[in-house]
Each structure stands twice: as C-alpha cells, then as structure tokens.
ROFIDO-966488 format. One record per residue (C-alpha): residue in one letter; x negated, y, z. Coordinates in steps of 0.2 Angstrom, whole numbers, padded with zeros to 4 digits. Each point is the difference from the previous one (the first is absolute). Layout:
<recs>
REC   aa      c1      c2      c3
REC    a       X       Y       Z
...
</recs>
This chain:
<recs>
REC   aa      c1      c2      c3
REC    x    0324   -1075   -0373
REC    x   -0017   -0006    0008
REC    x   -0005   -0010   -0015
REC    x    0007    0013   -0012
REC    x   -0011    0012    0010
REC    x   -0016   -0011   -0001
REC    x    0000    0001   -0018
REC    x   -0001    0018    0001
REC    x   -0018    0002    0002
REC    x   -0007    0016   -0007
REC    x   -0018   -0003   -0011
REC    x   -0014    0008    0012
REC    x   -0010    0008   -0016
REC    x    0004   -0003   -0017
REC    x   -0009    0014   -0006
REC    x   -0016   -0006    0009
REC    x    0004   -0018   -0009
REC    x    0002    0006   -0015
REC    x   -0017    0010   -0001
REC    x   -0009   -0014    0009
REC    x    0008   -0011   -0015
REC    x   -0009    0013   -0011
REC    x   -0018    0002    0009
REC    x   -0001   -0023   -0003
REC    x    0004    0003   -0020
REC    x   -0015    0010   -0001
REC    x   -0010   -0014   -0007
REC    x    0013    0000   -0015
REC    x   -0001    0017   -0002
REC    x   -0007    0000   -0017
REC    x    0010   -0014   -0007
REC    x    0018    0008    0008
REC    x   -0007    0018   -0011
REC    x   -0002   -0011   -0015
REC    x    0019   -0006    0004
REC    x    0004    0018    0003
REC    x   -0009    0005   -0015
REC    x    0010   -0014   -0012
REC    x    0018    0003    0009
REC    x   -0002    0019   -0006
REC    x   -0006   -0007   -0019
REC    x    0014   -0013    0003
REC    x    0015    0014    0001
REC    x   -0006    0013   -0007
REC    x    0003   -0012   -0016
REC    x    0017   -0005    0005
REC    x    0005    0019    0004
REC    x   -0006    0005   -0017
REC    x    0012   -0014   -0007
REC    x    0015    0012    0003
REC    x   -0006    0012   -0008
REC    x   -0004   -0008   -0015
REC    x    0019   -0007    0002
REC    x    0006    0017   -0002
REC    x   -0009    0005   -0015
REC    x    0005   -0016   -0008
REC    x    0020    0007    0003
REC    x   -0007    0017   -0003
REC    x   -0007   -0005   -0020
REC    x    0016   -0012   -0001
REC    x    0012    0016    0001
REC    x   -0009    0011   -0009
REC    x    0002   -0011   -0014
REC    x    0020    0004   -0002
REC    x    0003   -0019   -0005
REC    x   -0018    0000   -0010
REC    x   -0011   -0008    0014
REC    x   -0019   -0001   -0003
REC    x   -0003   -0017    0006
REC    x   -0017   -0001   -0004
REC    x   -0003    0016    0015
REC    x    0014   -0006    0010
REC    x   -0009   -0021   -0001
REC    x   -0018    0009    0005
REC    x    0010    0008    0014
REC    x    0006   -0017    0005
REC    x   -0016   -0008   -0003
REC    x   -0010    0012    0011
REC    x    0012   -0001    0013
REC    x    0000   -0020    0000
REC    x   -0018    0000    0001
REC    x    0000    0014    0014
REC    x    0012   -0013    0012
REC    x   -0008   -0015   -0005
REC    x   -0018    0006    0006
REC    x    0009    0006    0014
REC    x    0007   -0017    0006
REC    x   -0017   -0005   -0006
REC    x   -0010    0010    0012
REC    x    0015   -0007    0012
REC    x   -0006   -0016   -0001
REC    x   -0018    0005    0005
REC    x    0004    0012    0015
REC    x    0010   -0016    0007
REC    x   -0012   -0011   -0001
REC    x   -0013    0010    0008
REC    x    0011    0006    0015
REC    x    0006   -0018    0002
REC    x   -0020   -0003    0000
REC    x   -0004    0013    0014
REC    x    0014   -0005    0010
REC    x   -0005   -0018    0002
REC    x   -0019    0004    0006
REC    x    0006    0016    0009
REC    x    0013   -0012    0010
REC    x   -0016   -0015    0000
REC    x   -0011    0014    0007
REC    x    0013    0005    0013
REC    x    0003   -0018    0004
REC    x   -0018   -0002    0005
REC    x   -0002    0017    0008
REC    x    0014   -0009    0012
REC    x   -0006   -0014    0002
REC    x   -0017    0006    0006
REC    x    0010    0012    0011
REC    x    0007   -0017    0007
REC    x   -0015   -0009    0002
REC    x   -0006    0016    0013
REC    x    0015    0002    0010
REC    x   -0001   -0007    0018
REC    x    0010   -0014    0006
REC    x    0014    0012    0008
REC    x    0005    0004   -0016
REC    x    0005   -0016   -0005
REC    x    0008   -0004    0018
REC    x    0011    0015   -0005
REC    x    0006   -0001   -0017
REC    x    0009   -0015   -0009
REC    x   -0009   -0009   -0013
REC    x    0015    0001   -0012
REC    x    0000    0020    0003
REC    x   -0021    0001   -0005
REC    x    0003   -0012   -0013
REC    x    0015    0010   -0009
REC    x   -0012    0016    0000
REC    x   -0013   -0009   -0008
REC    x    0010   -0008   -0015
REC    x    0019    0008    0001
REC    x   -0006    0017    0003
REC    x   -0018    0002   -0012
REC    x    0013   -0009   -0015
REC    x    0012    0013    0003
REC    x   -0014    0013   -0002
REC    x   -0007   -0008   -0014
REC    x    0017   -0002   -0010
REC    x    0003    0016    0004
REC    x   -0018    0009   -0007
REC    x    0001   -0013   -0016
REC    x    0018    0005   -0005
REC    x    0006    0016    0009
REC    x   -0018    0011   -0002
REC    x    0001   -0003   -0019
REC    x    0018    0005    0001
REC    x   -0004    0017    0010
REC    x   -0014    0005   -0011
REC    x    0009   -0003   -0015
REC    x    0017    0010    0006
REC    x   -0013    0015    0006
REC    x   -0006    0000   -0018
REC    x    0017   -0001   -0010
REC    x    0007    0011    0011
REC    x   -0010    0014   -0002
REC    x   -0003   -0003   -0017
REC    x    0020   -0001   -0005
REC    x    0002    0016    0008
REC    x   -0012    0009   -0008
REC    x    0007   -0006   -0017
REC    x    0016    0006    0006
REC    x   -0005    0015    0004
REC    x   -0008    0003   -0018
REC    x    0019   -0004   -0007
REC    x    0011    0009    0011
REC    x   -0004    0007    0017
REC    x    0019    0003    0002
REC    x    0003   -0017   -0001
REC    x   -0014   -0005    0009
REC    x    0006    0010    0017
REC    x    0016   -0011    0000
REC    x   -0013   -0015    0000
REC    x   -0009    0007    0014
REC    x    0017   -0001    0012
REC    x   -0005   -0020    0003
REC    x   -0018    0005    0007
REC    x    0006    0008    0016
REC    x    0013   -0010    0000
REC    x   -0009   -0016    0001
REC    x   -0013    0007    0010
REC    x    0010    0004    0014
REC    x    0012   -0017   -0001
REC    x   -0017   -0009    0000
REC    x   -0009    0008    0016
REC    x    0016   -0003    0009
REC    x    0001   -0019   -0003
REC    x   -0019   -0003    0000
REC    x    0003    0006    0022
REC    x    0014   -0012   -0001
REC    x   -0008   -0015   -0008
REC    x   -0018    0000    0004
REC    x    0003   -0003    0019
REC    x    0011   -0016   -0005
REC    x   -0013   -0006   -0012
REC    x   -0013   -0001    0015
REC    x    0012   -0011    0010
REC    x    0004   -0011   -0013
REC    x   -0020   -0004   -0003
REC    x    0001   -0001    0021
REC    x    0016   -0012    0000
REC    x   -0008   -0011   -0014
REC    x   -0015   -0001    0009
REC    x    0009   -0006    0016
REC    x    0011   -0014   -0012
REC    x   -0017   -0007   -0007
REC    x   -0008    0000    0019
REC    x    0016   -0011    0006
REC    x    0000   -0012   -0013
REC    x   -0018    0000   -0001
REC    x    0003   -0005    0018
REC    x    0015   -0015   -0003
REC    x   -0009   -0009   -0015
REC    x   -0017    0000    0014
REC    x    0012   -0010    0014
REC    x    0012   -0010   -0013
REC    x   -0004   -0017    0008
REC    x    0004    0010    0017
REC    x    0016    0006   -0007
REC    x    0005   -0017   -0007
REC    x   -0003   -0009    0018
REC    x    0010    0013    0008
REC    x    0012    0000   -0012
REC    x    0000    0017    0003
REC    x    0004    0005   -0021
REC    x    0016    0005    0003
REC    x   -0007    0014    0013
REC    x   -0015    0003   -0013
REC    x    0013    0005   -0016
REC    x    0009    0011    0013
REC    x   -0015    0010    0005
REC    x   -0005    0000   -0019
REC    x    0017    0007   -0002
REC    x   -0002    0014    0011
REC    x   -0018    0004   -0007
REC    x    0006   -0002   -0020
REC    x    0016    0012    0004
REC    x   -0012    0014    0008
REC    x   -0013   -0003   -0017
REC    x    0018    0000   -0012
REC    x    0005    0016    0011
REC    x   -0016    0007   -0002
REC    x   -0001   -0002   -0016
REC    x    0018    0007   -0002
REC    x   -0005    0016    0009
REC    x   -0014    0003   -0011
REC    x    0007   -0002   -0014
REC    x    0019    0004    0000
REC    x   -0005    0018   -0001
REC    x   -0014   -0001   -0015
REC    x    0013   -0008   -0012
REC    x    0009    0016   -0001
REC    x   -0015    0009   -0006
REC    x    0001   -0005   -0017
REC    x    0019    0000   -0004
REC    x    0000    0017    0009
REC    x   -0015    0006   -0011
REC    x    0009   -0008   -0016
REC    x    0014    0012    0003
REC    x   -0010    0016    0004
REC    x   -0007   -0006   -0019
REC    x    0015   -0002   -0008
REC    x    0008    0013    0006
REC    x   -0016    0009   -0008
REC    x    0002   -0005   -0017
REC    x    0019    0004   -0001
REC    x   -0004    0017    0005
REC    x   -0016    0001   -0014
REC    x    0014   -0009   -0012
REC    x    0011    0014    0004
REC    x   -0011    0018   -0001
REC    x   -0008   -0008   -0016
REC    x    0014   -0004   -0008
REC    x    0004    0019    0005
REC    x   -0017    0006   -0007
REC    x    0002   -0010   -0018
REC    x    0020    0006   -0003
REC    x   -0005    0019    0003
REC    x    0002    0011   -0017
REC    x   -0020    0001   -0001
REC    x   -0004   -0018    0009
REC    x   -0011    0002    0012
REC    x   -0008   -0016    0000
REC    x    0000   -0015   -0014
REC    x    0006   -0017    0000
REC    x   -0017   -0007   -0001
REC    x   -0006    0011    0015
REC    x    0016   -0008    0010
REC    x   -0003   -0019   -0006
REC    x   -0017    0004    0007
REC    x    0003    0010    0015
REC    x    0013   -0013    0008
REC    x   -0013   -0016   -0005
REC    x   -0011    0013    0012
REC    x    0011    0003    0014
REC    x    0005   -0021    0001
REC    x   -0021    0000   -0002
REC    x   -0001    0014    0014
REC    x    0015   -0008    0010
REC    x   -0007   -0019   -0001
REC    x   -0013    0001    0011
REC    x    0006    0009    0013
REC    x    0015   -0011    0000
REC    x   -0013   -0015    0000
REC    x   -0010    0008    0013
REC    x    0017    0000    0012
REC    x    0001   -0019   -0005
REC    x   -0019   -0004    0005
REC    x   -0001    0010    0017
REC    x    0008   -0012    0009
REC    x   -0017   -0012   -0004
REC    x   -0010    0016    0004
REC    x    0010    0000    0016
REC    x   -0004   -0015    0003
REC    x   -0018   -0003   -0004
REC    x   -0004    0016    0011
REC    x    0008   -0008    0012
REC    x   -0011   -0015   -0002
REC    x   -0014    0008    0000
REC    x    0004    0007    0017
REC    x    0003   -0017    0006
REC    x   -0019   -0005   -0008
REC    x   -0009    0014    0006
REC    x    0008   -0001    0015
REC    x   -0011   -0017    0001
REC    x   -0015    0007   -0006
REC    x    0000    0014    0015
REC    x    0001   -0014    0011
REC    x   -0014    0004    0013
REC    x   -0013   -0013   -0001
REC    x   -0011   -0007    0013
REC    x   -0011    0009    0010
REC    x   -0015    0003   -0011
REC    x   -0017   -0008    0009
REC    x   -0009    0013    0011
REC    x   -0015    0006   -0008
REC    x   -0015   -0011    0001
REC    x    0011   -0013    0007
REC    x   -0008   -0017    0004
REC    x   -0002   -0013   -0011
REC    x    0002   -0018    0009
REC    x   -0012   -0011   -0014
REC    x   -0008   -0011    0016
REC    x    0016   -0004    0013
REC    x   -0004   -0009    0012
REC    x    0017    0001    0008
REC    x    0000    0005    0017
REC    x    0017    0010    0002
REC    x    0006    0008    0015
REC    x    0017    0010    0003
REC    x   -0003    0014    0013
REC    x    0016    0008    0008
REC    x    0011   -0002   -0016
REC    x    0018    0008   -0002
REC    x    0007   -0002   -0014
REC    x    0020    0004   -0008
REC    x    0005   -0001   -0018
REC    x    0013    0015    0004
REC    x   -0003    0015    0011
REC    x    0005    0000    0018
REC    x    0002   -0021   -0002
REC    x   -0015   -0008    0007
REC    x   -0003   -0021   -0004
REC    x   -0015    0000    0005
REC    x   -0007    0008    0018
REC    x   -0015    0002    0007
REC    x   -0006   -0017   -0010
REC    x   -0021   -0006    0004
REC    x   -0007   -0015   -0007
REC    x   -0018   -0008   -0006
REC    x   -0001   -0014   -0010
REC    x   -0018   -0005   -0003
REC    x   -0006   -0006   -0015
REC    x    0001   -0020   -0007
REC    x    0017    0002    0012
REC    x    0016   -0006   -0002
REC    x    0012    0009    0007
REC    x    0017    0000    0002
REC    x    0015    0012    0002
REC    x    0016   -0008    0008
REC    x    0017    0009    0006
REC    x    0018    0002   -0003
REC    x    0008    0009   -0014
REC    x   -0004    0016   -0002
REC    x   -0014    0000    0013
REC    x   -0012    0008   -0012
REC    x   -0010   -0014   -0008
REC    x    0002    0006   -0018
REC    x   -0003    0016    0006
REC    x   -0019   -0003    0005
REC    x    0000   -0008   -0018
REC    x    0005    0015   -0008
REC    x   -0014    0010    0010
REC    x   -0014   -0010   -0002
REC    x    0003    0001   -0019
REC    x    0001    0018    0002
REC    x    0016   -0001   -0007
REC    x    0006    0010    0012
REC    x   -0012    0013    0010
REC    x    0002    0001    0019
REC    x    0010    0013    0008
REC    x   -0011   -0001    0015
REC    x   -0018   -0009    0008
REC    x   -0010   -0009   -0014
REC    x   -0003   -0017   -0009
REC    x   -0019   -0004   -0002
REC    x   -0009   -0012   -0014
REC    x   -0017   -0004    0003
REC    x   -0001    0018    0014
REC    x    0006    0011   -0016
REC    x    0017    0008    0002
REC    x    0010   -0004   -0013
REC    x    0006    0015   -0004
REC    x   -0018    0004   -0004
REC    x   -0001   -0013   -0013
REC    x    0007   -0001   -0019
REC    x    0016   -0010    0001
REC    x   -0008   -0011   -0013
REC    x   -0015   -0007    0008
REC    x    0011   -0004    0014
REC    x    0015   -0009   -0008
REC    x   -0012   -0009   -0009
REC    x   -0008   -0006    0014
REC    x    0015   -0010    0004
REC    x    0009   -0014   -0008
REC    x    0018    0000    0002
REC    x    0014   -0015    0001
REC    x    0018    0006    0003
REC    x    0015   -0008    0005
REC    x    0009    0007   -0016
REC    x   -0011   -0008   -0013
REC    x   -0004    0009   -0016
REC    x   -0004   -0010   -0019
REC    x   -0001    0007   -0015
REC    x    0006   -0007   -0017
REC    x   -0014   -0009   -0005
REC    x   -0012   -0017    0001
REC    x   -0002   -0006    0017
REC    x   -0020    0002    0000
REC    x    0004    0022   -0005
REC    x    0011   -0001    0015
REC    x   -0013   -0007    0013
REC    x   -0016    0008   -0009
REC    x    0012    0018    0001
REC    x   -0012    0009    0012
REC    x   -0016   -0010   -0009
REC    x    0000    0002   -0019
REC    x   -0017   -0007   -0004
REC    x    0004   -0016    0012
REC    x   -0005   -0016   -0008
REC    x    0013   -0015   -0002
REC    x   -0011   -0009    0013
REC    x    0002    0016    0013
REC    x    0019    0000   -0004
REC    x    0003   -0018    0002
REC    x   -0012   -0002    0015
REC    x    0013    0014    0008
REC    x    0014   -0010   -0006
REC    x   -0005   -0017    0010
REC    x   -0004    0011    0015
REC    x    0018    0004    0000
REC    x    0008   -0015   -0003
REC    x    0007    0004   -0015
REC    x   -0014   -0010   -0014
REC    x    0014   -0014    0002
REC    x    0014    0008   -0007
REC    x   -0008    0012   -0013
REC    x   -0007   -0017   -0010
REC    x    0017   -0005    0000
REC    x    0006    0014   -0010
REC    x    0000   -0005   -0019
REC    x   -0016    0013   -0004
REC    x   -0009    0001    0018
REC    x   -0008    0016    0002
REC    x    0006    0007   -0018
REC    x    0019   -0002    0007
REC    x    0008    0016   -0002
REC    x    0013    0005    0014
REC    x    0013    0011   -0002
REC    x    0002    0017    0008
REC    x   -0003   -0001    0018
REC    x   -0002   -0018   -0001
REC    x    0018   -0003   -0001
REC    x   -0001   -0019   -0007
REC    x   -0010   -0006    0014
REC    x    0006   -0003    0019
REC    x   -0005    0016    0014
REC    x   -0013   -0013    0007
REC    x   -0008   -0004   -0015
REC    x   -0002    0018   -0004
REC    x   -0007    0005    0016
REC    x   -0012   -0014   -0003
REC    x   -0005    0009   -0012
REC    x   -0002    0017    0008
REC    x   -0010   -0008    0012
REC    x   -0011   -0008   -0012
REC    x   -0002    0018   -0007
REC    x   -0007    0007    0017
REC    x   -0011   -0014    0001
REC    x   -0006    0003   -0017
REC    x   -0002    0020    0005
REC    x   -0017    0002    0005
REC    x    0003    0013    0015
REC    x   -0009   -0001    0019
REC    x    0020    0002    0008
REC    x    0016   -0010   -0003
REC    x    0018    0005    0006
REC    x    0013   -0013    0000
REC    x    0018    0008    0005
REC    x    0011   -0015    0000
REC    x   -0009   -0009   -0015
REC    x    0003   -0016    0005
REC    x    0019    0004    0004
REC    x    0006   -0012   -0015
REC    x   -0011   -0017    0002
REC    x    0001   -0011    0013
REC    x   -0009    0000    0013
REC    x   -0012   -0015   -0004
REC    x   -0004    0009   -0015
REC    x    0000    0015    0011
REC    x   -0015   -0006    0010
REC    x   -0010   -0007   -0014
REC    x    0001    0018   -0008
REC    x   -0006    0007    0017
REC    x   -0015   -0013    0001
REC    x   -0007    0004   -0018
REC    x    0006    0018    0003
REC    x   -0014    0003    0014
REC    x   -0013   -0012   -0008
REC    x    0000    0013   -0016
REC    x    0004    0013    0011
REC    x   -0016   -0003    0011
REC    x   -0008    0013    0008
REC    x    0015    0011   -0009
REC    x    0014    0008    0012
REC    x    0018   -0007    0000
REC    x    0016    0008    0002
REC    x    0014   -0011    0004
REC    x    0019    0004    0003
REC    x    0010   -0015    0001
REC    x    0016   -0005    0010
REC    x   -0005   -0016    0001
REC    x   -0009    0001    0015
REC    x   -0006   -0019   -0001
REC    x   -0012    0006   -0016
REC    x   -0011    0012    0008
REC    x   -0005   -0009    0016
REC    x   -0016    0000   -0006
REC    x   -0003    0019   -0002
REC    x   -0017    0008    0011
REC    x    0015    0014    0004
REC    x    0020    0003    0001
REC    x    0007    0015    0000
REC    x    0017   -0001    0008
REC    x    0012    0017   -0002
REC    x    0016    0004    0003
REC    x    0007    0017   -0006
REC    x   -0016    0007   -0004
REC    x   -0009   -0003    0015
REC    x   -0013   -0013    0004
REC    x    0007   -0012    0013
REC    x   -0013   -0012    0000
REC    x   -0016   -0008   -0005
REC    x   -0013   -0014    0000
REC    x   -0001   -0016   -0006
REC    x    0015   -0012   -0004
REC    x   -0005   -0009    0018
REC    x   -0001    0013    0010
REC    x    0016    0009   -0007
REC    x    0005   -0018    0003
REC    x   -0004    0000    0018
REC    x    0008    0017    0006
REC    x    0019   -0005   -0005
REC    x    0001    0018   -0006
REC    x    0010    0005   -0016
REC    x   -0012   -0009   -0011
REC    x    0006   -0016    0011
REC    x    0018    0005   -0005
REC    x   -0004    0003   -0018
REC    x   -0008   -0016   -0002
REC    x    0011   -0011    0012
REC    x    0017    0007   -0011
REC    x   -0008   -0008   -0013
REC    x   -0003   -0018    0007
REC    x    0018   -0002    0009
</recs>
C-alpha cells in the first residue's frame, strides 16, 4: 500500500499549467488563428460532404429507376472535391502545428536551461540529475507531441461538432435530441475520469524521472560497479525502481483506456436509437423525413459522435502533458539566487586580501557545520585548510564562492562584504580546481582554454607544461586538436585533473582554490604542480585543501578544524612543535 499510495499524488494546479501554457504561445498567436481560421475552412468542406451525399440519394430516388446521372455525378463531384480540399487543408494545418510545437518546445527548452544556469548550487545538491534531465527532454517532448497532434485534434473536433449539429438540427430536430443524450453523457463520464487519471499521470512523469536519475547514476560508477562486483545488487535496485515506473505507468493509465471503448458505446448506442426513431419517422403514412435526409443525418451524428469519441481517446495525452507541464513549471518557479543588492560592488581590481570574521554557517536549519569560524589570509598567500571528514573544509569553499551565503558573521574580499558585491565579479576573482574534475566533449586546448576563449595556443600550451601534462597531450595522435569524450572518459582521473589544473593556471584570476585537486597524481607530481602553482600564482592568494598533509608544508598558513571549529593554526612547524591535533593528523599519516 505505501508505494501504491505514492503514486497517488494529486496535481497542485493544472488549471494554472494550462493558462501558463497559453500566456508562452502567445508569440504564435497569429499563426495558431491562421490554423484556427483553416481547421474551420477545413471542416466546414467535409461537413458539406454529407450533405451533398444526401441529395445525391435524394435525385437517385426521385428518379423511380430513371436516374439523372449527370446531376447525381456533379453531386459526387462536388462532394469529392469538397473532402479532398479538406484532407488537403489537413495536410497544411499539420504541418504547421508540427512546426510551432518544435520552436515552442526549443524555446521552452532554452527558457530551462537558462532557468538552470541561475539556480544556486543547493538546488543541484537536492535534486537528481536524471529527475532535471527528464523534465528537460521527457517532459517538453510530451508537451510538444501533445500541442503537434492533440491541439489540432481538439480544434478540429470543436469545429465538426458544432457544425454537424447544426446540420442536424436543419434535418430533424427530433432526431437530433436523441443525439444530444451522448453529450452529457460523455461529459460527465469524462470529468469523473480526468480526477482519476490526471493525478497518476504526474507520478508517472515523477517515477520516470527518478528511473532516469538512477540509471543516470549506475552508467556514471560502471567501473565501480564492475570492481565490486556489485551488478547483481544493481539489477535488483533497477528492479525495484522499473516496477514503481511499470506501476506507475499502470496507474495512469489503466483507467484512461476505458475512456474510448466506454465512449464507443455511449456512440453506438446513439446511432441505433437514431436508426430506430428515423426508420419510425420514414414508415409513417405521411414520412416525416426522407431517405436522403436519413443517409445524411446518420453520416452527421457518426460526424458529431467522432470527435467526441476521439477526444475521450486523446485526453489521456492531455492528462498527461498537463501533467508535464506541472513538473516543467514547477522547475521554472525554482527560486533563484538572491538577486545582487543594489549598487552592489564590482571587484575589477582584487588584490585578494580575505578575512572570515565570526562565521557560522549550516546548509539546513537548526544544523550548524561551521561555528563561530575567523581567518585572514593575506594576499600572495598560500594557505591551507586541513581536517577530518566532515570538519567543514568544503564548506568554507562553498562560501568564499558565495555559493552559499552565511547564516551568521561575514566573509570579507579586499574590506568589502561579500554580500555587498555582485556574485560575479567575485567568482570570477577565483580560479577553481576540484577533486571531482569536470571535461567537456571536446579538443584538449577547448577544455583548458574553457575559462579563456581568446587564449592563444602558446598561453594554453605554456599552462599545459606548468601542469605537467605537455608530455602526454603530444602523445595523443592530434595534440591539442584531440577530442575527448564526455567528461574525459577516455583518459585516466590524473591525466584529467592535469588538465583542470592547467585550466586554472590558464584562468587569469588574482585567487586560486585547490579542494583536493591533486588528489589523483602522485605526490612527486604533486609537488612539482604546487612549485609552478605558486610561481604563476605569485602575488595571487591560494586556497588548498588536501589530505595529504606532506604537500602543503609549505603553505604561509594552516587551518586546522575539526567539526566546524578552528582547532589550530600557524605554520606547519610550529603546529609541528605543539604535538596538538595537527601533530596527530599528520603523525597518522606517516605510521
């Protein structure tokens, strides 16, 4: 029952989707009234076809056995060329629905994607790739299948509807109130199943996206997998999470399939009662209607009945693409970053003198990492942040970058609160190496000249043998020009941190943070990075974490913590000569 109850999520405002849907067509408004325009042309031909039908049968029986082929051959003419216009005009109202569907889901992608590129970093921390990715592609296609095939279908039904009962109406009223039974009929049967679908379509969006986060997740770590031989486990989990997509796709839909068949029969059961009260009407003493008028009238009610039966069959889509649309705008209300105060600061000149005053700091209400946290690092300094998991080192990253804003004290660049400057000018006053490395598929020089596009070969090469990785790059059968595949998956972690590093060299910026960037070479290399590191880096302050402890001897300061609070520091000797926890850390390391 618990997973059965997780499906049944209820859509927070599908009205409020589906008028926001309407508001970002507005840019197609003029070409959707010219599809409007054509779709009334379009049927307003075929429902003339019947009509002309009837007459046909109508100059065939007043013949008594002598027809007049030449009227009853114009007859058929006319109508021939009234339907194929009509599939003509068809044709053309496709293909530009198929046409405003693809730029309106191109402009939606974008509008995403920029709404990405301006959410802060906690977004990301709480949300699964796979689940962003699936609203980006699964969710804009669904909408976009949906406007290309089901719109049309709507307009088209609206139109023929309408229209085949005012022809009915013109031949027999009587009859036509027998028609009318299906509309309330289907009405009601509808609105009941669209408050039991509708729910289940937005879980199914919300189960695929979780499906394509996991196995976004298990193709990432397959060489972990592998050496762990953990594959067996893998396909279990994978079961569990493709039963709950199957199941959810099951809920959703196990309901909409009766719609048609159900509507079918409302239909039929229609035209059997029109079949009998005309036949009625046509054996009275005095016929009350003809035979033409009856061939005509029931080609109008399967008219009148066929879209309505065809909307039943698409509002399962509708269902669903409201329900994706949810899921989309639910991204695109994301709250973004704190805008910049106003007249914030713009750092163009750093010099890089930062300074941590009183600093507390906790990704989650109530949980503090982070406590009471001071520090100055002058600048042309190299200094260094050391502790055990979890003590917070990252964390000081994070708010340097302004990632992240303090929840208490403040964090100083150059005198200027951060706070009081635009996020930009500061994160681009810092160059930034992680320990998870991230390429791009392209050539090796697009990769190191990522945050310097005008760079010149002899800049990106120069960063290159600063970084040790010259050597290796003119190994590769194009140098520079190799292209590497997405995230640098056909080169070794070490060689692609190399090359991250040599991308902060390259990055002309007054501060540098390393966060375990050396974490995948060896520590000869290690030190040779470090030595060109601070002669580019001169007069520039440095950030290092490392666990390493051996690798930053060197730096003018350490910082050591230990859950959130500084613990010690000085200089690698003098931590060195008190035998306090720096001591520890560094004596664990050589036993």
């Amino acid at each position: 029952m618990a997973r059965r109850d997780s499906i049944m999520h209820k859509p927070k405002d599908s009205r409020g989707a589906f008028l926001r849907l309407t508001r970002m067509l507005g840019p197609f408004r003029w070409m959707i009234a010219g599809v409007a325009v054509l779709c009334v042309v379009s049927n307003l031909l075929s429902l003339w076809g019947p009509r002309l039908a009837g007459e046909a049968i109508e100059a065939a029986a007043a013949g008594k056995g002598l027809v007049d082929l030449g009227l009853v051959s114009a007859l058929a003419g006319r109508m021939l060329a009234c339907y194929l216009t009509a599939s003509l005009l068809s044709f053309v109202i496709h293909t530009l629905m198929v046409n405003i569907s693809r730029r309106f889901a191109g402009q939606m992608r974008q509008r995403v994607f920029d709404k990405l590129m301006r959410l802060p970093v906690g977004f990301f921390d709480r949300n699964q790739a796979g689940d962003v990715i699936s609203r980006v592609s699964y969710d804009i296609d669904v909408i976009a299948t949906c406007m290309a095939t089901d719109v049309v279908s709507i307009l088209t039904s609206v139109v023929t509807v309408a229209g085949s009962l005012v022809m009915m109406l013109t031949i027999s009223p009587l009859l036509s109130l027998v028609t009318l039974f299906s509309v309330p009929a289907a009405i009601l049967y509808t609105s009941r199943m669209r408050k039991l679908t509708q729910p289940r379509f937005k879980a199914r969006s919300k189960r695929y996206g979780e499906m394509n986060g996991f196995v976004e997740e298990m193709l990432s770590g397959q060489k972990t997998i592998q050496a762990y031989a953990y594959e067996g486990t893998a396909e279990e989990r994978f079961d569990g999470v493709n039963t709950a997509a199957a199941e959810g796709y099951w809920e959703a839909d196990r309901y909409g399939v009766t719609i048609g068949p159900t509507m079918g029969m409302i239909n039929n059961v229609t035209l059997g009662l029109i079949a009998l009260l005309g036949s009625v009407l046509y054996m009275q003493p005095v016929p009350m209607i003809s035979l033409g008028d009856i061939s005509s009238f029931v080609l109008y009610s399967r008219k009148f009945s066929g879209p309505i039966n065809e909307i039943a069959n698409i509002i399962n889509e509708l269902f669903s693409a409201l329900a994706a649309a949810e899921r989309v705008f639910g991204l695109l209300d994301e709250e973004e970053e704190t805008p910049d105060r106003e007249n914030a600061f713009v750092h163009d000149l750093v010099r890089g003198d930062v300074a941590m005053e009183d600093v507390s700091f906790g990704y989650e209400e109530g949980k503090r990492i982070l406590h009471s946290l001071s520090l100055h690092a002058e600048p042309g300094k190299l200094f260094a942040i050391v502790g055990p998991t979890g003590a917070g080192k990252t964390t000081i990253i994070n708010l340097l970058m302004r990632f992240y804003d303090v929840n208490e004290g403040r964090i100083l660049l150059d005198g200027v609160d951060l706070r009081d400057a635009t996020r930009r000018s500061v994160r681009g006053a810092w160059a930034m190496v992680l320990q998870d490395t991230w390429l791009f598929r392209g050539t090796i020089f697009d990769n190191i000249a990522y945050g310097r596009p005008n760079a010149t070969m002899d800049e990106v090469v120069a960063a290159a043998k600063a970084a040790h990785i010259h050597a290796f790059i003119m190994r590769l059968p194009e140098g520079y020009q190799t292209v590497i595949s997405e995230d640098g998956g056909n080169i070794s972690k070490g060689q692609k941190q190399l090359l991250t590093i040599a991308r902060a060299m390259l990055y002309d910026a007054r501060m540098l943070i390393l966060d375990e960037a050396t974490s995948n070479v060896d520590t000869g290399t290690e030190r040779r990075i470090q030595e060109a590191m601070r002669a580019l880096m001169h007069d520039k302050t440095c950030f290092v974490i490392a666990h390493r402890l051996s690798t930053i001897r060197s730096a003018d300061s350490i910082l050591v913590l230990d859950r959130g609070d500084v613990v010690e520091q000085g200089t690698h000797e003098t931590l060195m000569a008190k035998k306090g926890f720096y001591w520890k850390l560094y004596a664990a390391q050589f036993e």
